[in-house]
C-alpha positions in Angstrom: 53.6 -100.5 21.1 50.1 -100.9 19.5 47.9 -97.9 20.8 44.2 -97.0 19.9 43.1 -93.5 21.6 39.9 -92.2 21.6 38.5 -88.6 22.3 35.5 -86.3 21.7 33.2 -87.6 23.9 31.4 -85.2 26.4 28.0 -84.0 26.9 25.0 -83.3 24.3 21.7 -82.6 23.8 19.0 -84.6 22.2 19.4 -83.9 18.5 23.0 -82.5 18.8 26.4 -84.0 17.4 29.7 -84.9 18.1 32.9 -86.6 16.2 34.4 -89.0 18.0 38.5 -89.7 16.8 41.2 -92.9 17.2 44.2 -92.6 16.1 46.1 -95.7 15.6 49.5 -96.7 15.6 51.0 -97.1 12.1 51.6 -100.9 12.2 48.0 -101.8 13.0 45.9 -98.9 10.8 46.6 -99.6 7.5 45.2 -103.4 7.0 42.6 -103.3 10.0 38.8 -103.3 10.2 38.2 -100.6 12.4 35.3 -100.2 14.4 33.3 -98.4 17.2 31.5 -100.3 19.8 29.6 -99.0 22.9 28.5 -100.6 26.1 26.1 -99.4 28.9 26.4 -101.0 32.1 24.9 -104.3 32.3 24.8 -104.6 28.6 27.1 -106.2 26.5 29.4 -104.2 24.2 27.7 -103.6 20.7 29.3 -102.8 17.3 28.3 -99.6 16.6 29.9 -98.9 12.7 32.8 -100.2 11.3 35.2 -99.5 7.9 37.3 -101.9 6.1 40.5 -100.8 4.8 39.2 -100.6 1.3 36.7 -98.4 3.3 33.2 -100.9 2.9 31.2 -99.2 5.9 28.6 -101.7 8.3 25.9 -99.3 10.9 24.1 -100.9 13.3 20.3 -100.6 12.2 20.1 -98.4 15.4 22.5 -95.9 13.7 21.8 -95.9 10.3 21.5 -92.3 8.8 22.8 -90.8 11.9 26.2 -91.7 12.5 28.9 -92.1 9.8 32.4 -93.5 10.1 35.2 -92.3 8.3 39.2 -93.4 8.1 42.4 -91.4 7.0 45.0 -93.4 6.2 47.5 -90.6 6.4 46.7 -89.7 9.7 45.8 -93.0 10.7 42.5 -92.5 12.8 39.4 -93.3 12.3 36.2 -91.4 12.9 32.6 -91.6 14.1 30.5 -88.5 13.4 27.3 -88.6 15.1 24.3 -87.0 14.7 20.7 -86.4 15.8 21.9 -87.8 18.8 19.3 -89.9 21.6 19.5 -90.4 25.2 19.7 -94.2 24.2 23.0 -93.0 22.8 24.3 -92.7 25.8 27.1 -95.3 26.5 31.3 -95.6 26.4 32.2 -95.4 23.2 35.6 -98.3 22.2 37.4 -97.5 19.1 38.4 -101.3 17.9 41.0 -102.6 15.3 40.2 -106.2 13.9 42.1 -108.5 11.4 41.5 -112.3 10.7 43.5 -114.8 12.9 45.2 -111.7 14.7 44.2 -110.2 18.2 42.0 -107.4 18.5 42.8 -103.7 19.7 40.8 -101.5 22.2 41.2 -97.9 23.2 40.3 -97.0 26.4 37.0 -95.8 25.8 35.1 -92.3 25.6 32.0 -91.6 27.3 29.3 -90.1 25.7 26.1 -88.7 27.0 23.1 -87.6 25.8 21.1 -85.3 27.9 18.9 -82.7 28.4 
């Protein structure tokens, strides 16, 4: 069964961090694009940063030099680390695996918030 689980969401304040993790199952890590996407309500989901399996990054200008995504192939999950977080930051985070003429993957979502 193909599984993508998120966690590390939770509650900051402006300028803080936080990591968010998704581990993978075996048969769909290794020769994914995977991605992090977030959507606010009303708002359509937006890809945040994604990593190729050859590990060629994409940021969203929004995130550039903020957040950085990461993969380990031996532990199969993927990573967001984010810093000099923004209220506008604030959103549920989706881990997301992606291949070419196959379906795409979503984790249940974490929710992030950015707050004073």
């Amino acid at each position: 069964q193909v599984q993508l689980v998120e966690s590390g969401g939770g509650l900051v304040q402006p300028g803080g961090s936080l990591r968010l993790s998704c581990t993978a199952s075996g048969s769909i890590f290794s020769n994914y694009v995977m991605g992090w996407y977030r959507q606010t309500p009303g708002k359509q989901r937006e890809l945040v940063a994604r990593i190729g399996s050859l590990l060629g990054t994409y940021y969203a200008d929004s995130v550039k030099g903020r957040f950085t995504i990461s993969r380990d192939h031996a532990k199969l999950t993927v990573n967001l680390q984010m810093n000099s977080l923004k209220p506008e930051d604030t959103a549920v985070y989706y881990c997301n695996a992606a291949k070419p003429g196959a379906t795409d993957y979503w984790g249940r979502g974490t929710q992030v918030t950015v707050s004073s």
